[in-house]
MIKOL-714264 format. One line per field, with one value per residue (C-alpha): x, y, z; residue number from 1; residue in three letters. Coordinates in pm, 1 decimal. Layout:
// MIKOL-714264
u = (X; ...)
v = (Y; ...)
w = (Z; ...)
vokol = (NUM; ...)
torlum = (ALA; ...)
END
This chain:
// MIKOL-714264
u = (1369.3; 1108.1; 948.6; 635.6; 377.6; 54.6; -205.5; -275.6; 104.1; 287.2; 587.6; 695.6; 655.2; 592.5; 253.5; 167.4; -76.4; -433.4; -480.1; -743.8; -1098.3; -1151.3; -937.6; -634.8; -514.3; -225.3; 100.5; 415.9; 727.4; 827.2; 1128.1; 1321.7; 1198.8; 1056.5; 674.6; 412.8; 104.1; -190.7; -493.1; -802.8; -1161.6; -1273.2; -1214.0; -934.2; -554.5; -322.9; 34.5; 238.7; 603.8; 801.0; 1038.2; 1385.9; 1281.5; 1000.9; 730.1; 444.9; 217.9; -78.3; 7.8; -263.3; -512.4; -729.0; -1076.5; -1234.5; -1604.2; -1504.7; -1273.8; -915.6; -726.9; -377.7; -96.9; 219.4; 437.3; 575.8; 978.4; 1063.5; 865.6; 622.5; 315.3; 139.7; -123.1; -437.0; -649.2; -995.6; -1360.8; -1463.1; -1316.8; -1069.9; -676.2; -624.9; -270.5; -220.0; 1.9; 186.0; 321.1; -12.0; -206.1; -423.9; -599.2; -661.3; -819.1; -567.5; -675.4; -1059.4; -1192.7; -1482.5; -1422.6; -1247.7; -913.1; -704.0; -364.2; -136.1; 200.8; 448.6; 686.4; 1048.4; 1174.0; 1449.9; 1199.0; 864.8; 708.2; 338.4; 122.3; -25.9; -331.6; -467.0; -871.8; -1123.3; -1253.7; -945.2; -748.8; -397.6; -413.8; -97.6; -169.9; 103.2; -125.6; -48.1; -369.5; -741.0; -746.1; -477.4; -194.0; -190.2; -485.1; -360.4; -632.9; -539.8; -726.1; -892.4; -920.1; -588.6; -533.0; -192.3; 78.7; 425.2; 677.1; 1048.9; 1218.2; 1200.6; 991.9; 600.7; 446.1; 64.3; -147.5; -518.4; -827.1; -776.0; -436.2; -261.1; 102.4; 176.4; 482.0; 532.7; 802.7; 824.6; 1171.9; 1110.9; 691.2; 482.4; 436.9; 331.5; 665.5; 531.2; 318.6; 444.9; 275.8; 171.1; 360.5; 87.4; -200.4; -459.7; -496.9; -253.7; -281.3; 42.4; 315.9; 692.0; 983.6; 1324.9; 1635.7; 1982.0; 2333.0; 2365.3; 2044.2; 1851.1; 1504.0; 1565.3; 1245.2; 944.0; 776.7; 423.7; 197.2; -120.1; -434.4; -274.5; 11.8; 252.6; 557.6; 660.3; 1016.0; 1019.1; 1345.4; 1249.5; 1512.7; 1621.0; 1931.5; 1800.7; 1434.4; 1349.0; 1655.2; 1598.4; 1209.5; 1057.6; 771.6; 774.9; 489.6; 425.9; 139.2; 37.2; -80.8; 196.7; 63.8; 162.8; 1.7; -83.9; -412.4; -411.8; -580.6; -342.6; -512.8; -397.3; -379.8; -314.4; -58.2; -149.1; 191.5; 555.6; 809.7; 1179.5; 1475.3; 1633.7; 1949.9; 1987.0; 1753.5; 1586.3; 1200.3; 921.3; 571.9; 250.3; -89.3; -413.7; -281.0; -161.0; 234.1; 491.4; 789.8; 1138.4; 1306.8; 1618.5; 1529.4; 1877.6; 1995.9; 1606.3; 1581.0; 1350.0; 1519.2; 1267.7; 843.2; 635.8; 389.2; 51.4; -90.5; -493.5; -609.5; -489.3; -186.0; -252.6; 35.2; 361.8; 696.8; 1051.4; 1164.5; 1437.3; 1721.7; 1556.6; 1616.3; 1200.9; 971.0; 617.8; 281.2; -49.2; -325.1; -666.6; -945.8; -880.2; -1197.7; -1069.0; -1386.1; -1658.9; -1848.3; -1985.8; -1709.4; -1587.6; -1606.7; -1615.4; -1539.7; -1164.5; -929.6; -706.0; -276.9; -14.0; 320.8; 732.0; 997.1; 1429.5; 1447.2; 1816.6; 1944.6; 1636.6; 1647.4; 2052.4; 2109.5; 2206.6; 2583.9; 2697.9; 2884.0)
v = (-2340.2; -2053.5; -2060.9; -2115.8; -1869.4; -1868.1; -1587.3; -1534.7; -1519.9; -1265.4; -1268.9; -1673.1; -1695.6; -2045.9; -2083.8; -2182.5; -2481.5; -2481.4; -2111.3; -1956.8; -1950.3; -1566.7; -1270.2; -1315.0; -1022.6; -1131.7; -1367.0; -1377.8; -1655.1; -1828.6; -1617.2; -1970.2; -2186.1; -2147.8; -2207.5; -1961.6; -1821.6; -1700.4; -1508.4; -1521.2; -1327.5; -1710.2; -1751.9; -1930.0; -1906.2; -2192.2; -2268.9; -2414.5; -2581.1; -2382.0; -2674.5; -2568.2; -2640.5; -2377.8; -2660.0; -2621.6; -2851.7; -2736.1; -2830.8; -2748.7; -2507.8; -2337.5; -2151.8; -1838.0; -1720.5; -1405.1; -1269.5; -1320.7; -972.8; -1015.8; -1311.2; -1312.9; -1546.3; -1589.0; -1538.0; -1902.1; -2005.2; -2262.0; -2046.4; -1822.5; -1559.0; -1451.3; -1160.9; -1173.4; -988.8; -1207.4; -994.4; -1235.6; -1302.4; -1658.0; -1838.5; -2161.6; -2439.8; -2566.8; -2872.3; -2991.7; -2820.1; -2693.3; -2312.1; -2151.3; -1755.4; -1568.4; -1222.3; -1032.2; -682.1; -489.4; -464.9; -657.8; -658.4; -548.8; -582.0; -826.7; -851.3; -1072.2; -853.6; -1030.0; -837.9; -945.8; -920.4; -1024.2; -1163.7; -1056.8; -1000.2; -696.1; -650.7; -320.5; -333.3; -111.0; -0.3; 228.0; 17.2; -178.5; -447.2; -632.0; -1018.2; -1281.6; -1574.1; -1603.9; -1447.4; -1446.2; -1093.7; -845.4; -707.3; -333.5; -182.2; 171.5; 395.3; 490.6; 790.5; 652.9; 292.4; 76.6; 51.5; -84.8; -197.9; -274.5; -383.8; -439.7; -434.8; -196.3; 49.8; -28.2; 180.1; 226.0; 415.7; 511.8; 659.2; 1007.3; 990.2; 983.5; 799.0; 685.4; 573.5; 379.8; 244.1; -89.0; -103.2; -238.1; -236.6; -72.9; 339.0; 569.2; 755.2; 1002.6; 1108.8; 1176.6; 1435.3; 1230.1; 1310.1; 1177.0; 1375.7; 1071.2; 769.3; 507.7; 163.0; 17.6; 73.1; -117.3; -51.3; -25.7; -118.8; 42.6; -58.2; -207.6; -397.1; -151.1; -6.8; 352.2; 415.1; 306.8; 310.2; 428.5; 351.1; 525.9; 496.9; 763.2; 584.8; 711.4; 582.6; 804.0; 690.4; 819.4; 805.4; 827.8; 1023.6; 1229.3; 1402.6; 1637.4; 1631.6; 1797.9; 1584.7; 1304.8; 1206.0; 1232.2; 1051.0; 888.7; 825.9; 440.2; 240.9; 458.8; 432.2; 528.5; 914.1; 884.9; 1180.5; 1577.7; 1570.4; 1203.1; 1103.3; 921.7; 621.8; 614.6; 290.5; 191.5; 99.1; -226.3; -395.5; -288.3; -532.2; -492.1; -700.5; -912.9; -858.9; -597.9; -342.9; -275.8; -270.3; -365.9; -226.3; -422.4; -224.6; -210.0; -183.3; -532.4; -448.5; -510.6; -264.1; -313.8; -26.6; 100.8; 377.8; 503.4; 581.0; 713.1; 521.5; 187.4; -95.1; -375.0; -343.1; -654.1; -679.1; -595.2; -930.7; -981.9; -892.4; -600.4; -786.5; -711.5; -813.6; -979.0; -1076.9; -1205.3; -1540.1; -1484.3; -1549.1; -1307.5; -1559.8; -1543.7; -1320.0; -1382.4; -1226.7; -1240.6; -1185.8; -1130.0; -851.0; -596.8; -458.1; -57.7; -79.1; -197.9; -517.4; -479.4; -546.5; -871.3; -1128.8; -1492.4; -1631.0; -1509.8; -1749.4; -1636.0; -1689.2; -1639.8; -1635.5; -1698.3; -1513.0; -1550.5; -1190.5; -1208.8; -1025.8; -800.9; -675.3; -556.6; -191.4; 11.4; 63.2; 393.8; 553.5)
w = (-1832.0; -1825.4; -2152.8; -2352.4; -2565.9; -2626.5; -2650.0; -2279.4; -2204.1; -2460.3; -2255.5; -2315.3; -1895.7; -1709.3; -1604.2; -1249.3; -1256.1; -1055.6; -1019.5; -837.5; -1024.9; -877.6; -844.9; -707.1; -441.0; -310.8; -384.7; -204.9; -218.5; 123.3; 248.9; 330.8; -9.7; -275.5; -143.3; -338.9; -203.2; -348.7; -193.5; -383.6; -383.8; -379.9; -71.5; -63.8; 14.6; -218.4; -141.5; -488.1; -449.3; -731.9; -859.4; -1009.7; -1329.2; -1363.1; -1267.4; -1006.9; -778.6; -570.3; -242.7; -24.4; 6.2; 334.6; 312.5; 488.6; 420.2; 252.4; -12.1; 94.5; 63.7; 158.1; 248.0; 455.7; 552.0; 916.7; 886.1; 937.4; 619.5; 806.4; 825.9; 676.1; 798.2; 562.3; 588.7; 441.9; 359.8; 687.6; 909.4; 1024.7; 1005.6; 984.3; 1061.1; 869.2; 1010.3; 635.3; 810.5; 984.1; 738.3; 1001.6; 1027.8; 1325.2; 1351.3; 1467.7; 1504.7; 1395.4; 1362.5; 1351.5; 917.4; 658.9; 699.4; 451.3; 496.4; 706.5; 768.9; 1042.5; 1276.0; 1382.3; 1660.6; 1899.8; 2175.7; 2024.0; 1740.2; 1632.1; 1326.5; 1239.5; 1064.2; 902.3; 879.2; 709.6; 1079.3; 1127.1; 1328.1; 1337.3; 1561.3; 1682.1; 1731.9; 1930.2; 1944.0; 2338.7; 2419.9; 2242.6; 2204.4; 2026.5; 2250.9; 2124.1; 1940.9; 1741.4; 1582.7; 1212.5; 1124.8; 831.1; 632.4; 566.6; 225.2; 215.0; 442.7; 468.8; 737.2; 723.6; 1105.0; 1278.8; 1038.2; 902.5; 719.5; 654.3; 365.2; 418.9; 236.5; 223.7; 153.6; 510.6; 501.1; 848.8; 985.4; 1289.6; 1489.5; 1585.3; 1843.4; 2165.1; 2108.0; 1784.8; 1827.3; 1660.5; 1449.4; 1235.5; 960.4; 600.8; 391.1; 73.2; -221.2; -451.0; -570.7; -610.6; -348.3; -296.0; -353.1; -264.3; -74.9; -73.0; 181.7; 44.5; 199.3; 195.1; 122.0; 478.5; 459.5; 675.7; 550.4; 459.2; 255.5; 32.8; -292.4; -306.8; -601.0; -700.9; -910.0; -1095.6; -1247.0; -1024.9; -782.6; -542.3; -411.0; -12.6; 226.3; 607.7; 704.6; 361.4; 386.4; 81.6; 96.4; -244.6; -409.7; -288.4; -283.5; -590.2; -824.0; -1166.6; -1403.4; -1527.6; -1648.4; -1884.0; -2273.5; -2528.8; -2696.3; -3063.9; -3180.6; -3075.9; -2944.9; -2856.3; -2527.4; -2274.8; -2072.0; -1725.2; -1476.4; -1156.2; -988.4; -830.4; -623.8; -632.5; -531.3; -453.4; -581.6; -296.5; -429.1; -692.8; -461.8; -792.8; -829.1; -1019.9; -1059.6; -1174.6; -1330.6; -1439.9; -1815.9; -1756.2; -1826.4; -1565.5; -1570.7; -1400.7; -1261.8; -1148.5; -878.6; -799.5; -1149.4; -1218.6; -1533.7; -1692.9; -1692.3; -1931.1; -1988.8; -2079.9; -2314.5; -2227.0; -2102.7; -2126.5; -1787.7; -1485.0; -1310.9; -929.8; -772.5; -787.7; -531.9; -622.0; -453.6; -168.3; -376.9; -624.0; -936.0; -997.4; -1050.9; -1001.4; -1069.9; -1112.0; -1394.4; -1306.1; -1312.9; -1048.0; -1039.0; -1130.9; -1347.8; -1090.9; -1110.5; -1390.2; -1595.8; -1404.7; -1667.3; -1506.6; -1841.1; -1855.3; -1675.6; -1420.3; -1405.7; -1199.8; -1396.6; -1325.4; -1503.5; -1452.2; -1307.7; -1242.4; -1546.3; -1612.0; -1272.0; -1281.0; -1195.3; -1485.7; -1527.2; -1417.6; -1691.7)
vokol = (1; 2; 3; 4; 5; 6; 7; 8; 9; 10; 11; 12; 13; 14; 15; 16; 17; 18; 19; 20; 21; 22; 23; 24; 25; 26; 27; 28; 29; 30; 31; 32; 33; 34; 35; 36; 37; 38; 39; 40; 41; 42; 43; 44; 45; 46; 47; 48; 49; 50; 51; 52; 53; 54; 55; 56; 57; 58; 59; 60; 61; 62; 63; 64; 65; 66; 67; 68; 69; 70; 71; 72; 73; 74; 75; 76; 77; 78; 79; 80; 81; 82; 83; 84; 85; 86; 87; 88; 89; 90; 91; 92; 93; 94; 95; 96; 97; 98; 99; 100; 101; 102; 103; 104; 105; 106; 107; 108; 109; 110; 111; 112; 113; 114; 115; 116; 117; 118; 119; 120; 121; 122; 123; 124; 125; 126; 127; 128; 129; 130; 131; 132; 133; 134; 135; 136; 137; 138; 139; 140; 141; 142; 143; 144; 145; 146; 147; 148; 149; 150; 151; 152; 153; 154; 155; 156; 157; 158; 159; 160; 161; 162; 163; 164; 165; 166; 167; 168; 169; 170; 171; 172; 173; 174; 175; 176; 177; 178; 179; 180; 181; 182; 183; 184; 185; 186; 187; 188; 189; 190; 191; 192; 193; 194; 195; 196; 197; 198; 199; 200; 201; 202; 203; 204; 205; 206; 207; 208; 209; 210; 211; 212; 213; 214; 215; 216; 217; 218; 219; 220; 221; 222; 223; 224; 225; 226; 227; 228; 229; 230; 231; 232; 233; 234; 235; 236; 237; 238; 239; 240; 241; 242; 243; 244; 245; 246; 247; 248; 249; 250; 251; 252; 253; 254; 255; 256; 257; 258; 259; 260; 261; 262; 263; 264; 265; 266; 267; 268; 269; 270; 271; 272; 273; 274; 275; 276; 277; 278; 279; 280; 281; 282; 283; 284; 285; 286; 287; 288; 289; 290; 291; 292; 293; 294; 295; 296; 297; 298; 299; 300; 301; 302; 303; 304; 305; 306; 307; 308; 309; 310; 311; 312; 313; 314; 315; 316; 317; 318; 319; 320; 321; 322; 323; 324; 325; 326; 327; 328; 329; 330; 331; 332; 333; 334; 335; 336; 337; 338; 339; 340; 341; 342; 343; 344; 345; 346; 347)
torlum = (UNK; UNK; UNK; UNK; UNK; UNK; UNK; UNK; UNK; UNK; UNK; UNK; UNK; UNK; UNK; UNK; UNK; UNK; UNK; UNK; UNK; UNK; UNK; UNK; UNK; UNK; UNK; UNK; UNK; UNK; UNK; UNK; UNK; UNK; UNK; UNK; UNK; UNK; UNK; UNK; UNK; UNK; UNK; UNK; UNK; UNK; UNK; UNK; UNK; UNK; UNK; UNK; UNK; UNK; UNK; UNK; UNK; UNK; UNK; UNK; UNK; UNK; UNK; UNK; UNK; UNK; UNK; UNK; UNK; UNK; UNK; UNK; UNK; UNK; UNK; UNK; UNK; UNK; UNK; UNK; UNK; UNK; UNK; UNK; UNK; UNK; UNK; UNK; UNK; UNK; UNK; UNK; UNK; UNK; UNK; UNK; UNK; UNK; UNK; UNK; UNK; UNK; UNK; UNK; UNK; UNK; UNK; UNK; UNK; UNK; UNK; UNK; UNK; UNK; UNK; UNK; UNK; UNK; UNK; UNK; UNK; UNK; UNK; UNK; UNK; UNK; UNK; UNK; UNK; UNK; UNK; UNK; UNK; UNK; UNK; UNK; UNK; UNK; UNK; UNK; UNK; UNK; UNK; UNK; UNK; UNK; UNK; UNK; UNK; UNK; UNK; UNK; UNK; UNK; UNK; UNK; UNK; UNK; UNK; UNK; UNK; UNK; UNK; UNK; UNK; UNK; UNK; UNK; UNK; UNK; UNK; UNK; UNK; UNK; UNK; UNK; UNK; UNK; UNK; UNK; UNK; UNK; UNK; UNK; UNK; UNK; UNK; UNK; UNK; UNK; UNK; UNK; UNK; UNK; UNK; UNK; UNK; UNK; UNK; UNK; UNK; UNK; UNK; UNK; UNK; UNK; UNK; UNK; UNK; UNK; UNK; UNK; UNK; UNK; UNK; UNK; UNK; UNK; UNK; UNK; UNK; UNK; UNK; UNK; UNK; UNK; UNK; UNK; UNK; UNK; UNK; UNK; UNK; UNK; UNK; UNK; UNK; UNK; UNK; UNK; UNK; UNK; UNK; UNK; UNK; UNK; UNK; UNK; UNK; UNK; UNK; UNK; UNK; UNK; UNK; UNK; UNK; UNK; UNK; UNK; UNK; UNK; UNK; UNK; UNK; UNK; UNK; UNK; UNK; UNK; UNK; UNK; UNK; UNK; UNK; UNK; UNK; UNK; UNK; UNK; UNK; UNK; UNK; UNK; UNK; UNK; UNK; UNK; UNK; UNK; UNK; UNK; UNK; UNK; UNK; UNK; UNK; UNK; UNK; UNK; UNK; UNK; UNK; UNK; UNK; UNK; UNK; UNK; UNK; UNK; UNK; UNK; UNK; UNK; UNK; UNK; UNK; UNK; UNK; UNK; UNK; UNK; UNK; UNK; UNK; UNK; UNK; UNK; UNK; UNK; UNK; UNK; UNK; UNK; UNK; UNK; UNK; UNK; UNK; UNK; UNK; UNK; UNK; UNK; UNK; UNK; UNK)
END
């Protein structure tokens, strides 16, 4: 299971059939099966059954009239919300195979993610016209509108915490017990903006902090509530060209996605160098780095049972448009992630 080489895929990883002919933004596995999803600057959003073998079918597939940035799944695993260029949040109906617009904004929206709280259940979308937006379907318009003081970039939610990263750095944290408010704001530790942003759980399954990526190829690891500040926060450098010799420029990428391990609690980070790197944040050190594939990787996610690791290959547009190539195919590829992903022994 899981293997296979060619040129295009260095690392001997399966190859997900019928990918997206366009850029993809966004995957993310089902967090009851193993259902993949794929956003795509094609419009489209593409749901693939991940078979035990390593095998994949195209199962369906719904549209919106602008780039799709971001995917989530609703907790139960039976539908799945999309956030697009069009300015709408669409929530798609896997059994009936049905779309309906579930929530709009004044911009595209960027970001999307699905809130399980004992006493409600919403989406939240993050849009390029400085606003979250909260979304329960019940009623046409959203239930809470919060004012973010500048564009979403990235998102993330784990109950009760979300936390949201904007042009010009600002690192908000909100609350969402009892209804979404407004927690606190975070002083960025990284010098250059943010692309991504991951929340972290601890021992007892509660989120306790995130992972912040830059364009700088940097991870900042965050706690909310630090009990040592200066000792525990801190950065790491990553995606970044090997310097052989004095005087030798380094090339530095982005950051694109960071995922945690399910199980382990370890992490991994994707980039514009087109390397994925495993990491074990809690004993500081590397854990495994692929070879550099082809194309930027912009973005990956574990399954729930954290067995496979997914991500995907396509241009990421760091360079502008005028170095999107049409001609070079895009992939999304699985990996066993079980054993690379361990935590280092502590000596």
């Amino acid at each position: 299971m899981f293997s296979g080489v060619s040129s295009h895929n260095p690392n001997k990883d399966i190859e997900v059939s019928n990918c997206p002919e366009d850029s993809i933004s966004k995957i993310a596995f089902s967090p009851q099966a193993n259902y993949l999803i794929g956003a795509s600057w094609n419009n489209t959003i593409r749901c693939w059954e991940v078979q035990d073998n390593g095998n994949t079918i195209a199962k369906a597939e719904q549209q919106h009239s602008g780039p799709v940035l971001d995917c989530c799944w609703v907790n139960d695993g039976t539908k799945v919300l999309s956030a697009s260029c069009d300015k709408t949040c669409k929530l798609w109906d896997l059994h009936s195979n049905q779309s309906i617009v579930f929530g709009s904004h004044d911009a595209p929206i960027r970001s999307v993610r699905w809130i399980e709280a004992p006493n409600y259940q919403c989406a939240v979308t993050g849009s390029w016209d400085k606003t979250l937006k909260f979304w329960d379907g019940k009623q046409p318009g959203p239930v809470m509108v919060l004012q973010i003081p500048e564009r979403c970039y990235c998102m993330d939610v784990m109950y009760p915490v979300a936390v949201v990263g904007t042009a010009a750095r600002h690192l908000l944290v909100y609350s969402l017990e009892n209804q979404p408010q407004f927690f606190k704001k975070i002083e960025n530790p990284l010098k250059y903006q943010h692309r991504c942003v991951s929340i972290f759980k601890d021992k007892s399954q509660r989120p306790t902090g995130f992972a912040l990526g830059s364009i700088e190829g940097r991870v900042a690891i965050q706690y909310l509530n630090p009990m040592n500040p200066t000792k525990d926060n801190f950065t790491f450098k990553c995606h970044r060209s090997v310097v052989t010799g004095a005087g030798q420029t380094q090339d530095i990428f982005a950051v694109n996605d960071i995922a945690f391990h399910p199980v382990h609690g370890t992490l991994s980070t994707v980039g514009s160098d087109g390397r994925y790197y495993f990491w074990d944040k809690d004993a500081r050190t590397k854990l495994k780095h692929s070879e550099a594939l082809e194309q930027p990787i912009t973005s990956c996610c574990f399954n729930s049972s954290g067995a496979v690791f997914a991500y995907s290959v396509s241009y990421d547009w760091s360079k502008g448009h005028e170095h999107y190539s049409p001609a070079k195919k895009n992939y999304i590829f699985l990996r066993q992630a079980s054993e690379d992903l361990k935590p280092r022994k502590k000596k």
